[in-house]
ZAMAR-349420 format. One record per residue (C-alpha): residue number from 1; residue in one letter; z, y, x. Coordinates in Angstrom, 1 decimal. Each point is the difference from the previous one (the first is absolute). Example, Ala and Ser with C-alpha at 12.3 -4.5 7.8 and 13.67 -1.06 7.14 Angstrom:
<nodes>
NODE    nr   rest        z        y        x
NODE     1      A      7.8     -4.5     12.3
NODE     2      S     -0.7      3.4      1.4
</nodes>
This chain:
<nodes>
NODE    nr   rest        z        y        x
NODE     1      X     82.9     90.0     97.3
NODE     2      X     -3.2      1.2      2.3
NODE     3      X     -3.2      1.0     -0.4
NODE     4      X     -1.3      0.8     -3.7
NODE     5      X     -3.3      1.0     -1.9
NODE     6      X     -0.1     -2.6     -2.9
NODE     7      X      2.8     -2.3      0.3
NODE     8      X      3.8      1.5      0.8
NODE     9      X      0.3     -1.8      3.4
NODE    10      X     -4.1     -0.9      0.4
NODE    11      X     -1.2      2.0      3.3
NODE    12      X     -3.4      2.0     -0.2
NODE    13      X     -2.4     -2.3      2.5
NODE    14      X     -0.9      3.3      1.8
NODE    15      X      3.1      0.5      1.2
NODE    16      X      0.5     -3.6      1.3
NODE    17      X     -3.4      0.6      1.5
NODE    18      X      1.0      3.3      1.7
NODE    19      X      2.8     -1.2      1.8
NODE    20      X     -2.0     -2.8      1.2
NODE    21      X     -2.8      2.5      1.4
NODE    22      X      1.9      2.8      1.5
NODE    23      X      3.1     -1.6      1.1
NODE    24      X      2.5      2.8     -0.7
NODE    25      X      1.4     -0.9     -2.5
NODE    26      X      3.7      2.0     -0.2
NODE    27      X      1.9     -0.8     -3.3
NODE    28      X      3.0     -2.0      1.0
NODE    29      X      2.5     -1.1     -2.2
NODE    30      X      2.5      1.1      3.1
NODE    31      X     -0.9      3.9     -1.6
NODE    32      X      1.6     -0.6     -3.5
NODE    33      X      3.9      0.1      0.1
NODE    34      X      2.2     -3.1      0.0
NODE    35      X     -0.5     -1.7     -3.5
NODE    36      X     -2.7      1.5     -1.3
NODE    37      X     -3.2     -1.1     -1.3
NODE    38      X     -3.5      0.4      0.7
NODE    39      X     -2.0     -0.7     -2.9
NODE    40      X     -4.0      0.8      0.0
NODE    41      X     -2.4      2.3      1.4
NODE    42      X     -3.0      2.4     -1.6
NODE    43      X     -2.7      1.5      2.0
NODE    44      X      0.1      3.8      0.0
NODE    45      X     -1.1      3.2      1.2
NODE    46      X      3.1      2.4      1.0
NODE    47      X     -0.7      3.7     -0.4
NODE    48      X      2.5      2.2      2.1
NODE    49      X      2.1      2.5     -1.4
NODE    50      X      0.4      3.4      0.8
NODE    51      X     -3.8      0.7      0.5
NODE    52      X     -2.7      1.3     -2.7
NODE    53      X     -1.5     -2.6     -1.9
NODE    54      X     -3.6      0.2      2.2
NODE    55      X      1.6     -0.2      3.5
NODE    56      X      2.5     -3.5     -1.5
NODE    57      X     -3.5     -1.0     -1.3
NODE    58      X     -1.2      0.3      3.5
NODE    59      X      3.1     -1.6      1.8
NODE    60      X      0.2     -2.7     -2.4
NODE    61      X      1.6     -3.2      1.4
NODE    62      X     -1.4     -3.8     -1.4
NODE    63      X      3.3     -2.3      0.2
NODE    64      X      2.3     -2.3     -1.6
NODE    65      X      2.6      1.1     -2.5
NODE    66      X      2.7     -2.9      0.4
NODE    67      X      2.4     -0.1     -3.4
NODE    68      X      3.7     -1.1      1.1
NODE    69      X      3.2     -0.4     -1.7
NODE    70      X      1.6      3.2      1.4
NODE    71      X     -3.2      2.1      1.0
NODE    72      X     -3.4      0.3      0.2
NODE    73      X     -1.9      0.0      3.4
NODE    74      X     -3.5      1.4      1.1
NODE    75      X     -1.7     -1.9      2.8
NODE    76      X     -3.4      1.7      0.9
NODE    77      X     -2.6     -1.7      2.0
NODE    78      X     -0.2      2.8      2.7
NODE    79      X      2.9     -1.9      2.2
NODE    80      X      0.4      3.6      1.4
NODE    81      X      1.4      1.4     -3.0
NODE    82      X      3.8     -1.1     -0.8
NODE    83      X      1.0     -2.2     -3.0
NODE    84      X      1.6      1.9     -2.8
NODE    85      X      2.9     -1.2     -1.7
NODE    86      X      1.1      1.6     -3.4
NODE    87      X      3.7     -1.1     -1.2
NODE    88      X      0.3     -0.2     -3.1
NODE    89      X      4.0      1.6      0.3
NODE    90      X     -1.9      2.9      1.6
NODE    91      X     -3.0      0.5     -2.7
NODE    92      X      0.5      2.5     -2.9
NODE    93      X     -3.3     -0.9     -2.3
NODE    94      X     -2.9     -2.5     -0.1
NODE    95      X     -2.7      0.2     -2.5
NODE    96      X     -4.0      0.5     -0.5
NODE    97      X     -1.3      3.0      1.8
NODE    98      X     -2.1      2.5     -2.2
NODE    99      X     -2.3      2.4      1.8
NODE   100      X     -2.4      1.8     -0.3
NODE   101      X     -2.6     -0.7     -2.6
NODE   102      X     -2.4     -0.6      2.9
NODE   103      X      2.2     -1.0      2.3
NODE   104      X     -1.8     -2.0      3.5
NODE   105      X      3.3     -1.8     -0.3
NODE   106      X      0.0     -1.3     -3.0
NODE   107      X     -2.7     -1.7     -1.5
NODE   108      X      1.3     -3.3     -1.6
NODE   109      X      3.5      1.5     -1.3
NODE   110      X      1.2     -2.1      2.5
NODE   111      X      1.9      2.3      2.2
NODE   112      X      3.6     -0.8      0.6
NODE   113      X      2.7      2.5      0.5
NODE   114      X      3.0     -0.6      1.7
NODE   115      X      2.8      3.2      0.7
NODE   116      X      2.8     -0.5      2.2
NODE   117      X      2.2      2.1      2.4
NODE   118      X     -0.7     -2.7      3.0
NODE   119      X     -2.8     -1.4      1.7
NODE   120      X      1.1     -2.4      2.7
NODE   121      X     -2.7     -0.8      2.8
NODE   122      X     -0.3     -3.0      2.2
NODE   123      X     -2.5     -1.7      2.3
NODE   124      X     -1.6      3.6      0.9
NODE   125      X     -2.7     -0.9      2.4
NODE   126      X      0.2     -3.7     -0.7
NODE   127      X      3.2      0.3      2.6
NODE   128      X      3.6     -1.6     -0.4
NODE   129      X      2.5      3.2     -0.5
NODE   130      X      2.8      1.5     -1.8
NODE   131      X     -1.1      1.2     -3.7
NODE   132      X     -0.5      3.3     -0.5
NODE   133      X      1.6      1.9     -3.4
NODE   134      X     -1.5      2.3     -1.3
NODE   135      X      1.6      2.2     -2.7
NODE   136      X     -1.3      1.9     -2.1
NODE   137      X     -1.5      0.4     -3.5
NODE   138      X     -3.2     -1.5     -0.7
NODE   139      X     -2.5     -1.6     -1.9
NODE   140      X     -2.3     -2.7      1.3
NODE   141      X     -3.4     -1.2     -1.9
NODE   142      X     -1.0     -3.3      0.5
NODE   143      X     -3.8     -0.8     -2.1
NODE   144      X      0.1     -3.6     -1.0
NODE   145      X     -3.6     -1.9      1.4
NODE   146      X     -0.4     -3.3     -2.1
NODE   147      X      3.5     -0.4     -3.0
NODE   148      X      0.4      2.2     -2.6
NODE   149      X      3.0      2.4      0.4
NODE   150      X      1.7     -0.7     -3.2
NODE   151      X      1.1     -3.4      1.0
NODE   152      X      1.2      1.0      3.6
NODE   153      X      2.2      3.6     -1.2
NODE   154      X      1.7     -2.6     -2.7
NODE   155      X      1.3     -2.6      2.9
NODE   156      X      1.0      3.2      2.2
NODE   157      X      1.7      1.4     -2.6
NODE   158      X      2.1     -3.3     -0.9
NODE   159      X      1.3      0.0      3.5
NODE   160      X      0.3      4.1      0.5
NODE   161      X      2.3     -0.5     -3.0
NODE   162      X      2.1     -2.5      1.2
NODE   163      X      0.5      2.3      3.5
NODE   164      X      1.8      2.2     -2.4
NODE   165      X      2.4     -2.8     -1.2
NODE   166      X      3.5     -1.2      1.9
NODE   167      X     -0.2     -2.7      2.7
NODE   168      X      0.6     -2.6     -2.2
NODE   169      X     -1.9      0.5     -3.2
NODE   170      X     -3.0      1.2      2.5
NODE   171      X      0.6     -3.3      1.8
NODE   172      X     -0.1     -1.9     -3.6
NODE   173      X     -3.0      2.4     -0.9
NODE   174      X     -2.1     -1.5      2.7
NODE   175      X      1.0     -3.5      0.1
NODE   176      X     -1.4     -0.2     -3.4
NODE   177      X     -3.2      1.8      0.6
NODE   178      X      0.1     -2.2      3.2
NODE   179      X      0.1     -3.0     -2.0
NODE   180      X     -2.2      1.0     -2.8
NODE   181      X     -2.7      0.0      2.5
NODE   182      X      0.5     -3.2      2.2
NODE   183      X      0.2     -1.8     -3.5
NODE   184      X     -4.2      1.4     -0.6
NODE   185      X     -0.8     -1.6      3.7
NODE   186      X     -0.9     -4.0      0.8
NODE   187      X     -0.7     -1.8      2.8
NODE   188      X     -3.7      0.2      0.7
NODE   189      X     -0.9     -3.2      0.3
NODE   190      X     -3.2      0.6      2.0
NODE   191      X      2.2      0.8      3.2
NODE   192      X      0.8     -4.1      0.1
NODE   193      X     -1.5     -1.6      2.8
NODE   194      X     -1.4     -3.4     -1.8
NODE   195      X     -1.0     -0.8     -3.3
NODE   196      X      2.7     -2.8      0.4
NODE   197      X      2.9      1.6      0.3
NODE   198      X      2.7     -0.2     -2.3
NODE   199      X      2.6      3.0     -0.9
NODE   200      X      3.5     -1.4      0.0
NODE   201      X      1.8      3.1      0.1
NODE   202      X     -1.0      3.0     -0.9
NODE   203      X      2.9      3.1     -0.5
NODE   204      X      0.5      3.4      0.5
NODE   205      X      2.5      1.3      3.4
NODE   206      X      0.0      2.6      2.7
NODE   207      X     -1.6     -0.3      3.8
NODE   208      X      2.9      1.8      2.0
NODE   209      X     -1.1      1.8      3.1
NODE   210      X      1.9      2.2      2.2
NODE   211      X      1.2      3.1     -2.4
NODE   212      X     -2.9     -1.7     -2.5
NODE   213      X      0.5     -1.7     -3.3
NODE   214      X     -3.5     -0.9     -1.5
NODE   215      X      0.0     -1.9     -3.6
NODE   216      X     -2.9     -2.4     -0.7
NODE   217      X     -1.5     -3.3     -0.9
NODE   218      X      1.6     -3.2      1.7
NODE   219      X     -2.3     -3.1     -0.8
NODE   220      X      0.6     -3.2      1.7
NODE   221      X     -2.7     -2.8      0.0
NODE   222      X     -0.3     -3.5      1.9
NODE   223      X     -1.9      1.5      2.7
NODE   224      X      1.2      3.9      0.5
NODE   225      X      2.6      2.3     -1.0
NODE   226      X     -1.3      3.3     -1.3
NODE   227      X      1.4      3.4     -0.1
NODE   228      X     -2.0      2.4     -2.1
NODE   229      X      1.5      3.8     -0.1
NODE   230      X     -0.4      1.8     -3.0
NODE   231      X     -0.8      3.1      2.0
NODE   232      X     -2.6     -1.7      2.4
NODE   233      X      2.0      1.6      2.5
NODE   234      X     -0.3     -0.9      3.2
NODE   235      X     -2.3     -2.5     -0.9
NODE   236      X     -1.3     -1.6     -3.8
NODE   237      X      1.3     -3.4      0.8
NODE   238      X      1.8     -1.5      3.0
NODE   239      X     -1.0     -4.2      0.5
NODE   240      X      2.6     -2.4      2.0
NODE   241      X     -1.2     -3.2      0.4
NODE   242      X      2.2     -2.7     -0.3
NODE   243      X     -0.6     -2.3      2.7
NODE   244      X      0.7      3.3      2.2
NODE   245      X      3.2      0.6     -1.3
NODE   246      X      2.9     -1.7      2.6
NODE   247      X      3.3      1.4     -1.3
NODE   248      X      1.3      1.0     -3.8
NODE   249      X      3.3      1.6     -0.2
NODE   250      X      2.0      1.2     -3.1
NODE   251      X      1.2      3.8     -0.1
NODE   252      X      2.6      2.4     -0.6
NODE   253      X     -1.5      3.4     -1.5
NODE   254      X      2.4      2.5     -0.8
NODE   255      X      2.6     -2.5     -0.1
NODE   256      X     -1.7     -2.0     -2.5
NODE   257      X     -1.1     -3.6      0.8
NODE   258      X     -4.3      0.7     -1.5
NODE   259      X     -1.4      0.3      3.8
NODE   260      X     -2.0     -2.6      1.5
NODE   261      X     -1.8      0.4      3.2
NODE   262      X     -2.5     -1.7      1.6
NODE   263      X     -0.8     -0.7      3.7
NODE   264      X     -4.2     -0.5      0.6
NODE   265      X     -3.0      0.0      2.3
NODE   266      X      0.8      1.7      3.3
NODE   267      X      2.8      2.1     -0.6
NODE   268      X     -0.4      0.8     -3.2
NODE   269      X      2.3      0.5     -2.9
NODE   270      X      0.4      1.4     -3.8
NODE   271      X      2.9      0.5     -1.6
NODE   272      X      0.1     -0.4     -4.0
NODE   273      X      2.4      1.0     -2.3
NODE   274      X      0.0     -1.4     -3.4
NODE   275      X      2.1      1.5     -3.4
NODE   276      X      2.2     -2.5     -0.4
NODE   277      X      2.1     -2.6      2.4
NODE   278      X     -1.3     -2.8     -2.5
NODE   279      X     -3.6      0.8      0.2
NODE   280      X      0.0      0.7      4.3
NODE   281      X      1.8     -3.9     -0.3
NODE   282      X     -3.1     -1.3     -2.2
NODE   283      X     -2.7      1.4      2.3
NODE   284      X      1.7     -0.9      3.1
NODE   285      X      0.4     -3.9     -1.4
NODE   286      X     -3.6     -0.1     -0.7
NODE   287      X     -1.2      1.3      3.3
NODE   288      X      2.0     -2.1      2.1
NODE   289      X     -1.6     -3.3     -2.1
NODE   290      X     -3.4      1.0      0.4
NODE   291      X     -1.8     -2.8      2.3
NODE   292      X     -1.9      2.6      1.8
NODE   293      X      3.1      2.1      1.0
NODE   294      X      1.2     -2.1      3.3
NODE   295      X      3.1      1.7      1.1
NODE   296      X      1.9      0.0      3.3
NODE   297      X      3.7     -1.6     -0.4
NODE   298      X      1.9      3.1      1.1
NODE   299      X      3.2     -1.6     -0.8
NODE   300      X      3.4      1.2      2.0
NODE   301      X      0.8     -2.9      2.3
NODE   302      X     -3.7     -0.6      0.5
NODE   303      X     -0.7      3.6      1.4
NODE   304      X      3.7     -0.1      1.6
NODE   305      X     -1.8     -2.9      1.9
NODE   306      X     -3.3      1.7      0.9
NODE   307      X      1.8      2.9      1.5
NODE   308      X      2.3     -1.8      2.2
NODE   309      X     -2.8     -2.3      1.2
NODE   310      X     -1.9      3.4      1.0
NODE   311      X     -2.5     -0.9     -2.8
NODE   312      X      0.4      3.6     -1.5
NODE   313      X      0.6      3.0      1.6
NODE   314      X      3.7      2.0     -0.1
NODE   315      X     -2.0      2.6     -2.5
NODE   316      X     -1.6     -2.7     -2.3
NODE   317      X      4.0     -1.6     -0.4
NODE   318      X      1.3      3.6     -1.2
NODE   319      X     -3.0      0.9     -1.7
NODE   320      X      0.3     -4.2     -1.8
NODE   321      X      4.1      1.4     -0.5
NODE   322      X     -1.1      3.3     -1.4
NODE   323      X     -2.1     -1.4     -2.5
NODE   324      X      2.4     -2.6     -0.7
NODE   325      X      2.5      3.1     -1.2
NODE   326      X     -2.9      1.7     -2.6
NODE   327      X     -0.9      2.0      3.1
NODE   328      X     -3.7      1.4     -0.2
NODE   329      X     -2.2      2.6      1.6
NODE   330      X     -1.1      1.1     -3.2
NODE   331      X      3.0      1.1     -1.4
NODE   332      X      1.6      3.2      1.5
NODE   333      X      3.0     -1.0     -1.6
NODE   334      X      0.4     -3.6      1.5
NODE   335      X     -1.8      0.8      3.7
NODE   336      X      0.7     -2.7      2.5
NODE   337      X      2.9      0.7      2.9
NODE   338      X      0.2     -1.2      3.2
NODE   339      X      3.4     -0.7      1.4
NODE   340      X      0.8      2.6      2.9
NODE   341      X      1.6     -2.4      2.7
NODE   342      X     -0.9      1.6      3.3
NODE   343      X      2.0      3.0      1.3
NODE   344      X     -1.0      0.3      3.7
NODE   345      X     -3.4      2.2      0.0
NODE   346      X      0.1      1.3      3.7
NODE   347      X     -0.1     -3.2      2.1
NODE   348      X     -2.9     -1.3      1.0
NODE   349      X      0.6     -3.6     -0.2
NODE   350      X      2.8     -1.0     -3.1
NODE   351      X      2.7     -2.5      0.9
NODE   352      X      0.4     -2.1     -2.3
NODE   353      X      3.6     -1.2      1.1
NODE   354      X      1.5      3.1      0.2
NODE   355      X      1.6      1.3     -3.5
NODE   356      X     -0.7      3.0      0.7
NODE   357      X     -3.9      0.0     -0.4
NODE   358      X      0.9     -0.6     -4.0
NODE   359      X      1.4      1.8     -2.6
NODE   360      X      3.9     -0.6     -1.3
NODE   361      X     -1.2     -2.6     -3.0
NODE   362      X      4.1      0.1     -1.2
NODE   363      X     -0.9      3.9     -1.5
NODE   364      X     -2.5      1.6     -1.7
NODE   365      X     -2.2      2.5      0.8
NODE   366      X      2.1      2.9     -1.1
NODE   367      X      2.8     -1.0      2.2
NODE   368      X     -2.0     -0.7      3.2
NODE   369      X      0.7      3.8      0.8
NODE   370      X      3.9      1.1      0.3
NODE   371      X     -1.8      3.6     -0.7
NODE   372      X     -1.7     -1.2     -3.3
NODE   373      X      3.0     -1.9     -0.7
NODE   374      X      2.4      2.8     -0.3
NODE   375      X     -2.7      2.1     -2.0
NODE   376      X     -0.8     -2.7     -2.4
NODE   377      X      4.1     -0.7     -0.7
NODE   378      X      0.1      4.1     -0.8
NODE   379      X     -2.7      0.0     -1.8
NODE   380      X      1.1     -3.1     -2.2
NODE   381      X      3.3      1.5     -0.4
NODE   382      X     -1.1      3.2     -1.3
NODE   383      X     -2.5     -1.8     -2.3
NODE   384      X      3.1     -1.9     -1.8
NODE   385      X      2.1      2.9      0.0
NODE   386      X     -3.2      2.1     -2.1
NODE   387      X     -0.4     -3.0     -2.1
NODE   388      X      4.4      0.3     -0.7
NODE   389      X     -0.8      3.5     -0.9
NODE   390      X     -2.9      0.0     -2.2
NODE   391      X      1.9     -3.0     -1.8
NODE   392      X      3.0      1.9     -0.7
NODE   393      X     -2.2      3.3     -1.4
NODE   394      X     -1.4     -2.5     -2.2
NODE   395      X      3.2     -1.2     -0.9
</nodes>
């Protein structure tokens, strides 16, 4: 995914070399929605619409046009101006531009069109704040700087057409354009760290961040584990060293066992996710064997032990039991809980022997309240009577 003049996923150095310099760099993969994919990225010059052709010439933008499964987003390099996002549901035609015969817009017949009914704004001012929608009809000219436009209207157009499908052929649509492309993209070899090194493993999986699923490269050798992103997004390759890793842990992930997680340097942690339960098995075996990977024993009785000796704290315990039931901070959908013991907040000092400072462990939380009680038992019983109902419609 990411970042494209040549290759499908390659990133043009000046980008790389802009975020580096100016430090305000925007893009997030936190702007796309849940489950879709960024791909790559042209450099571009963004006309706006609405105006005559010399006044867009002279309030001409130089940014990044960023291709994604469900949309297509304009970052300019003015962090003043916001990022534009087109949806594809929400765009009605894209295609080459044609002007004017001596059109200052177009001199390369590289100009790219794009019409659509919504423009979505974010990031106005290089400030945090809810998107802005506008509606109305449109058409947006982006002038391609360094790639032909031929190639880059063809990929757009794959995708636009698959907007138009039903969830799940679009779903099926991309996945195979999706994998099409990761299949054209190896591990560079010239991010290893010795000439020594050996690849044992070397697959294909997800890095799962908070509301982030980002496919790439997973390449294991006797020294470091390797996680190249086909997007380059938010980096081109993240390194873990082996001899800083102190805890690996297998993972549920949607309910499938493919997760593993591991625990390194201060405080820091990655969260894989492999295709298959077989293949997350496999890599895990292999890391755990490596010589250089010198893990902590984190077994039960053994932390049991640590926390009633006072080695560990009360939060490293429940954090050791969270992660013991597939609990992780980087999946929304398994977050760690903390047990909610204490009921007394107004006293200034807690006794501990009086019952009364803790909450009723014999009932849950639903029933702690006789209020909530009552409104929970109505609300169930009207939920079974609806269900009776629409069952005997049916019927």
């Amino acid at each position: 995914y990411r970042h494209s003049t040549g290759m499908a996923f390659g990133s043009q150095t000046s980008s790389l070399l802009l975020d580096k310099q100016d430090g305000t760099k925007r893009f997030s993969l936190l702007l796309l929605e849940p489950g879709e994919i960024y791909f790559e990225d042209f450099s571009v010059i963004f006309y706006p619409s609405g105006l005559s052709e010399t006044a867009a010439f002279k309030r001409k933008q130089r940014g990044r046009l960023k291709l994604c499964s469900k949309s297509v987003l304009f970052d300019p390099e003015n962090v003043s101006q916001p990022i534009l996002k087109f949806s594809f549901r929400d765009v009605k035609s894209l295609g080459q531009w044609t002007g004017a015969l001596l059109s200052k817009l177009d001199t390369k017949g590289s100009v790219l069109s794009i019409r659509t009914n919504q423009v979505t704004e974010m990031k106005e001012g290089n400030m945090i704040s809810p998107y802005k929608f506008q509606k109305m009809h449109r058409e947006c000219l982006f002038s391609l700087t360094y790639v032909g436009l031929d190639d880059v209207l063809a990929r757009m157009q794959q995708l636009y057409k698959a907007s138009t499908l039903g969830f799940v052929d679009q779903r099926a649509m991309i996945t195979s354009i999706v994998r099409a492309r990761q299949a054209m993209v190896s591990f560079n070899a010239g991010w290893l760290e010795s000439l020594y090194e050996k690849i044992v493993v070397e697959a294909t999986g997800d890095r799962v961040t908070p509301l982030v699923q980002n496919p790439g490269r997973i390449v294991l050798t006797n020294a470091f584990l390797y996680f190249q992103p086909f997007n380059k997004e938010p980096e081109v390759v993240l390194k873990v060293k082996l001899s800083s890793m102190e805890q690996i842990v297998k993972r549920r992930y949607l309910l499938r066992q493919v997760g593993i997680e591991i625990f390194y340097g201060e405080s820091s942690n990655l969260l894989l996710v492999l295709a298959t339960t077989l293949e997350r098995d496999h890599l895990y075996d292999e890391l755990v064997s490596q010589p250089e990977a010198r893990l902590q024993d984190t077994g039960q009785e053994h932390m049991t032990l640590k926390w009633q000796n006072g080695v560990i704290s009360n939060y490293d315990y429940l954090m050791y039991l969270n992660s013991m039931a597939d609990r992780s901070f980087n999946d929304l959908t398994q977050y760690p809980v903390f047990p909610w013991t204490v009921c007394d907040f107004e006293s200034r000092e807690l006794d501990l022997q009086d019952p009364r400072t803790f909450r009723d462990l014999t009932k849950p939380i639903g029933a702690l309240n006789l209020e909530r009680l009552e409104r929970l038992k109505v609300g169930g019983i009207v939920s079974v009577l609806r269900c009776v109902v629409a069952c005997m419609w049916r019927s």
